[in-house]
N, C-alpha and C positions, 0 to 999 in steps of 0.2 A: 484496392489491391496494391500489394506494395509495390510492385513490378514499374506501375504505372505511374506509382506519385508517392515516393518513397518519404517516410520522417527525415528531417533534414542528418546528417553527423554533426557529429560532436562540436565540432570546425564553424557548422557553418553558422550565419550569422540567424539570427530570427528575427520575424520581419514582423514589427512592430503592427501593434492593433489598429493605429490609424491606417496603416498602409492595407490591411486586412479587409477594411470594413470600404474603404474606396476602393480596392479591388472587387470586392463583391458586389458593389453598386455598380462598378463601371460595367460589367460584366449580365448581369440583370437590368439593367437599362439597354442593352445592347438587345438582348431579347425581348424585352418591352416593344421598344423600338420596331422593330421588325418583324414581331409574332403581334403583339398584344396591338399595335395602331389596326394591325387587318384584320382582329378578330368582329365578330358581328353574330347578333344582336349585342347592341351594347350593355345589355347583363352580364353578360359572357365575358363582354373587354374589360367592364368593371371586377366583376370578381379574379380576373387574370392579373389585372394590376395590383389587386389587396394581396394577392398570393405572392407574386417576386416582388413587392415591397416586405412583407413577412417574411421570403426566404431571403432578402439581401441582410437585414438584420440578424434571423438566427444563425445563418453558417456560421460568420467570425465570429459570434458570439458562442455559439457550442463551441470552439477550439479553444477559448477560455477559461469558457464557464468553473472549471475544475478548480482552477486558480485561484478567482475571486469569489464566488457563490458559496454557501451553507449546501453541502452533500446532497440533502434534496430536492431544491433547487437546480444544482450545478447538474442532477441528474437528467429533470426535464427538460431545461433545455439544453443541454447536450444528444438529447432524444429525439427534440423538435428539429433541430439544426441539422444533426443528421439525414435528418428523412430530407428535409429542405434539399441540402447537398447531392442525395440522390434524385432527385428530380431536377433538381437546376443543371446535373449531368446531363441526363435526357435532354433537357430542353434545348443548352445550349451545343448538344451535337447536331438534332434533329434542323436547330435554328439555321445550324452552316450549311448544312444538307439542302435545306429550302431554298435558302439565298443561292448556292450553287444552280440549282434547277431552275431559281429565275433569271439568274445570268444567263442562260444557255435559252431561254423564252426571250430573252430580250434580244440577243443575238441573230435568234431565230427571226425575230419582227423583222431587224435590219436589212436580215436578205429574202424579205417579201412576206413570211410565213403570216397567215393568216389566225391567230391563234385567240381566244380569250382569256388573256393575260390577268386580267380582272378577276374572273369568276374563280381563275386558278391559284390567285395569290390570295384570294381570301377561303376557299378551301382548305388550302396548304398550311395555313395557318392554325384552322381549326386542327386539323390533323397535327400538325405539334404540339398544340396542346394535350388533345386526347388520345394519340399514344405516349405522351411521357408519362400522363398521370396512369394509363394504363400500365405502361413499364414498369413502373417505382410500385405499385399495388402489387402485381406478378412477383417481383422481385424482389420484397418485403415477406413475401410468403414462404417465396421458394428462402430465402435467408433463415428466418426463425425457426423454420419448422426443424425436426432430429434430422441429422444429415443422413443419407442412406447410405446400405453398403453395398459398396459396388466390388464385386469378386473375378479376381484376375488369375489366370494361369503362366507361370514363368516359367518356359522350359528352357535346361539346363542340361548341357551334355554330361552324361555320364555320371548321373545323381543316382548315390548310392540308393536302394530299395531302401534303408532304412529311415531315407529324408523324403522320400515318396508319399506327398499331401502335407508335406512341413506347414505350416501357416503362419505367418506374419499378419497379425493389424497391424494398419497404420492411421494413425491422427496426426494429423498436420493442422498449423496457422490457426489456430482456436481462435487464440484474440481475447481471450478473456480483459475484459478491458470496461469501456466505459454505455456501451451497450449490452456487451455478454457476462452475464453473473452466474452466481452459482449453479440456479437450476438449469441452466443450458449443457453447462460441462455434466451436470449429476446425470442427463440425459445421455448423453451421449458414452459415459461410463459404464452405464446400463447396458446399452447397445454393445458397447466393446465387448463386455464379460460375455454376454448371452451369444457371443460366436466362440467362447471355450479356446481363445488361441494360445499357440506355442510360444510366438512372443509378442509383444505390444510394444511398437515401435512407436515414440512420438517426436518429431522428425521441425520441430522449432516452433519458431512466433505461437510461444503459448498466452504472452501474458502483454498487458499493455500497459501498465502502471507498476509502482513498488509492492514488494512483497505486503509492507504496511498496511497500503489500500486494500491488495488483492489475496493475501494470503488464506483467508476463510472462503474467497470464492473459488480456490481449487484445490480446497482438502479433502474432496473427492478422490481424485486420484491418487488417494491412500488406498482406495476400496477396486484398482484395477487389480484383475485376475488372469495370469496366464500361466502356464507351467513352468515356462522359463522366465518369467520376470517382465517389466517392462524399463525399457530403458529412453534416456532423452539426448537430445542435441540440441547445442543452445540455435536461433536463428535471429539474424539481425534484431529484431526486438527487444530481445532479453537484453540484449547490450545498452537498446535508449533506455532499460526499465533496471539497471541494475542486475547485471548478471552474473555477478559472486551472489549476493542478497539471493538470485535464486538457483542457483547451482545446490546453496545448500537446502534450501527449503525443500526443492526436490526429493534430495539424497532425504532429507529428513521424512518425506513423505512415503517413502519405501523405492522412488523411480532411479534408477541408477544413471548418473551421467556421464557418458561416454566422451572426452577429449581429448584425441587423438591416441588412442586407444583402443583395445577390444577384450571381448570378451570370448570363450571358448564355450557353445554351447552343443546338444545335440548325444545322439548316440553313443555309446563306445565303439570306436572303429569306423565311427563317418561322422569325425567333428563338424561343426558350421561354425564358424568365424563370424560375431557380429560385431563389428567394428565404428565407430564415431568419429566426425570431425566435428569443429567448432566451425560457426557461420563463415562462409568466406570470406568477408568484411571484417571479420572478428579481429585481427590485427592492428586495425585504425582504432581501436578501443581498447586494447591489448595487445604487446608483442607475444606475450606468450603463450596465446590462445591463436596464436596462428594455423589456417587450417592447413593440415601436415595428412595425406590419406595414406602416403607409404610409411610415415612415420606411426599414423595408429596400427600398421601392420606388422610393428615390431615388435618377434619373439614370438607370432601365430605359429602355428605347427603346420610342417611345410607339407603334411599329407592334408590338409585340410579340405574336405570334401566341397565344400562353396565356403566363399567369403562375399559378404554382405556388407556393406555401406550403410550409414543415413549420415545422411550430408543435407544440410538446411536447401542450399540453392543447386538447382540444378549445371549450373558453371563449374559445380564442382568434378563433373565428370568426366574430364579430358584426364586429369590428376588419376582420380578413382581407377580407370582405365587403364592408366598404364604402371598403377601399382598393383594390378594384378587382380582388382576385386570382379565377379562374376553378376551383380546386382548390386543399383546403388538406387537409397529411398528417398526422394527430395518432397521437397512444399514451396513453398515460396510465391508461385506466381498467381495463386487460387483460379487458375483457367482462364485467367482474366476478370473476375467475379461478373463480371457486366459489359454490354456492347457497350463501346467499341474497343473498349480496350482491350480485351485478348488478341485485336489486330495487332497492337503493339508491343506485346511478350518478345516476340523472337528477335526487338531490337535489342533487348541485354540479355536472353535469356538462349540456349540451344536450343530446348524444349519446354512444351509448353504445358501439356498433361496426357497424363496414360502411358501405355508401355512403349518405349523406344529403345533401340540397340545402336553402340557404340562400339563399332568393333566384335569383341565377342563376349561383351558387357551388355548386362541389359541395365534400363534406367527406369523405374519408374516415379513420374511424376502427379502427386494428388492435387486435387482443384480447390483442397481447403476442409476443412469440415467446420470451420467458423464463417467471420468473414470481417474483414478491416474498412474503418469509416462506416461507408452511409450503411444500412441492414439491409442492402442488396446486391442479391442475386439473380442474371439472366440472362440465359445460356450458356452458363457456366457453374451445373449445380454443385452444393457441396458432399464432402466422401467421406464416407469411414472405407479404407482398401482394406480390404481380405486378401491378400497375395498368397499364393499357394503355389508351392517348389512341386514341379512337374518334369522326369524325364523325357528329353526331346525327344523323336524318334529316328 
C-alpha cells in the first residue's frame, strides 16, 4: 500500500542491490532467529528455515527482476518474490508481537510470577508461523479475486430531483503493473458496465510501468460504459510510470483526463460539476500539474447543483473544501491493503476509507480495487464504489 511504503521520488537516491539483498537477510535472520530456533518438531524448524532462506533471496530479487531477466522469467520471479514479501510482512510483525509478550513473561518471572515460559515460547512460535502462512493464503485470495461493489448513499442538501439516484462508479489504485495484467482489469470493466453508471470515475494509481510494457494490458478501458463518459486523474504512480506517455494514451483510449479542470455534466437546469486535480505530489514531478482544486473550478457555472471532486489522495481535501466542492472521490491509501498497516494511514493521510464529512463536504475514500506489491489483501477488501447522490432529509 502506498500510504505505508511509498516508491521512492524522483530525488531520492536508490539503494543499491547489495544493500537490498543484506537488508533482506538481516531481516529474515532476525525471524529465523527468534521464531524458527523455537519451532519444534524439527521438520517443522527445517522447512521454516528452507522458506526465509527462499524468501530472503526472492524479495530483492523480484524488485529487479524487470531489469535484468527475459519477460518471462522477470515474471515468475517477480510473482514468487512478491508472495515472499507478503508473508515475511506477517511474519516479521507477528515476530515483534511475540518478543513483546515475552518481554512482559520475563518481567513477569522477575517479580515472582510463576509461569511456563517454555511451553509458551515455543507455542508462540508455532503460532507465527501458522498464522502468517494463514494470513498471506486469506489474503492472496481476498486480493485476486473481482473486487466487489460496495454501494454508498451521499446525501446532499437541497439535490435537485432531477440528480436524485445520480450514480458515480468509482475504480481506484488498480496497479496494473507487474502482478495485475490484462485479465484482471478486463474483469473488473465487466463489473463496471454491468452497474449501467452515469459516470465512471477512475480516481489514480492506474498503472505501474510504461505505456510500452503496459499499454495492451489496459486497452480495455476502451470498452467502459456510462452515459456520461468516464473520466481519470492522474495519482502518484502515473508520475514514477511516465504520466504525459499516459495522459495521452488515456485520452487516446476514449477516458477523459481531468487537470485542474472540469467538466459540466447532468440535466438542463441542475448542472453537476465534475471536476479534477492532479496527484498532490504531482508538482515534485511537474510544476505545472500542480494540484490547484479552486483553480479546476474555474468558469463552472455558479448555479451548479453539486460540484464533485476526484482528487488521487485524500490530503486533498482541506483545499477541495474550501473551494467550495460538495463531494470529493479519493484512492490512495487501499484501507491499508493488510494488518497492520491501515494502523498507519492516518499518519500522512485525514482519512482512511469510506464516507467521511469535512465541513459540509463530504469525502469519499476507496480501499483500492487492485492492490500494490505483495497480491495481499486483509482486512482491507478491495471496491468498485457505486456512489449514489441522495437528498438529505
Amino acid at each position: 500500500m502506498k500510504t505505508a511504503a511509498a516508491p521512492p521520488g524522483p530525488q531520492s537516491p536508490r539503494m543499491s542491490f547489495g544493500s537490498l539483498v543484506a537488508l533482506s537477510f538481516a531481516l529474515h535472520f532476525y525471524i529465523a532467529l527468534r521464531v524458527g530456533s523455537a519451532l519444534a518438531p524439527w521438520p517443522a524448524a527445517l522447512a521454516f528455515a528452507l522458506l526465509l532462506c527462499a524468501s530472503a533471496v526472492l524479495v530483492p530479487l523480484a524488485m529487479v527482476a524487470r531489469r535484468f531477466a527475459r519477460r518471462g522469467v522477470a515474471e515468475r520471479v517477480t510473482w514468487a518474490g512478491m508472495l515472499c514479501l507478503g508473508l515475511f510482512s506477517s511474519l516479521f510483525v507477528l515476530t515483534l508481537l511475540r518478543d513483546a509478550l515475552l518481554a512482559l513473561l520475563w518481567l513477569a518471572g522477575l517479580l515472582g510470577a510463576a509461569l511456563p515460559r517454555d511451553r509458551i515460547a515455543a507455542a508462540s512460535a508455532m503460532a507465527v508461523a501458522l498464522l502468517s502462512l494463514a494470513a498471506t493464503a486469506i489474503g492472496f485470495w481476498n486480493a485476486r479475486r473481482t473486487a466487489r461493489v460496495v454501494r454508498v448513499d451521499v446525501p446532499l442538501a437541497g439535490l435537485p430531483a432531477a440528480l436524485q439516484g445520480w450514480r458515480i462508479v468509482q475504480i481506484s489504485d488498480v496497479h496494473v503493473g507487474p502482478t495485475i495484467r490484462r485479465d484482471y482489469l478486463e474483469r473488473v470493466v465487466a463489473r463496471v458496465n454491468a452497474l449501467d453508471a452515469d459516470v465512471v470515475a477512475i480516481t489514480g494509481d492506474l498503472v505501474d510501468g510504461s505505456v510500452a510494457e503496459l499499454g495492451p494490458h489496459v486497452a480495455s478501458l476502451a470498452q467502459l460504459q456510462a452515459r456520461h463518459g468516464s473520466y481519470f486523474v492522474t495519482g502518484n504512480h502515473e508520475y514514477y510510470s511516465g504520466a504525459p506517455a499516459w495522459i495521452a494514451e488515456l485520452q487516446r483510449l476514449g477516458v477523459r483526463v481531468l487537470q485542474n479542470e472540469h467538466v459540466v455534466l447532468g440535466p438542463p437546469g441542475a448542472p453537476l460539476v465534475l471536476a479534477g486535480v492532479p496527484d498532490y505530489g504531482a508538482h515534485h514531478f511537474a510544476e505545472a500539474h500542480r494540484s490547484d482544486p479552486q483553480r479546476a473550478l474555474h468558469g463552472a457555472p455558479a448555479h451548479a447543483a453539486v460540484k464533485v471532486l476526484l482528487a488521487h489522495q485524500p490530503r486533498s481535501a482541506p483545499a477541495a473544501a474550501a473551494a467550495g466542492f460538495d463531494l470529493q472521490l479519493s484512492g490512495h491509501t487501499h484501507g491499508g491493503q493488510f494488518l497492520p498497516w491501515n494502523l498507519f494511514v492516518p499518519l500522512q493521510q485525514p482519512f482512511t476509507a469510506g464516507l467521511h464529512q469535512l465541513g459540509r463536504m463530504w469525502i469519499y475514500v476507496s480501499r483500492g480495487t487492485g492492490y500494490w506489491g505483495p497480491p495481499k489483501r486483509f482486512g482491507a477488501p478491495s471496491e468498485i464504489a457505486e456512489l449514489r447522490l441522495v437528498r438529505s432529509a
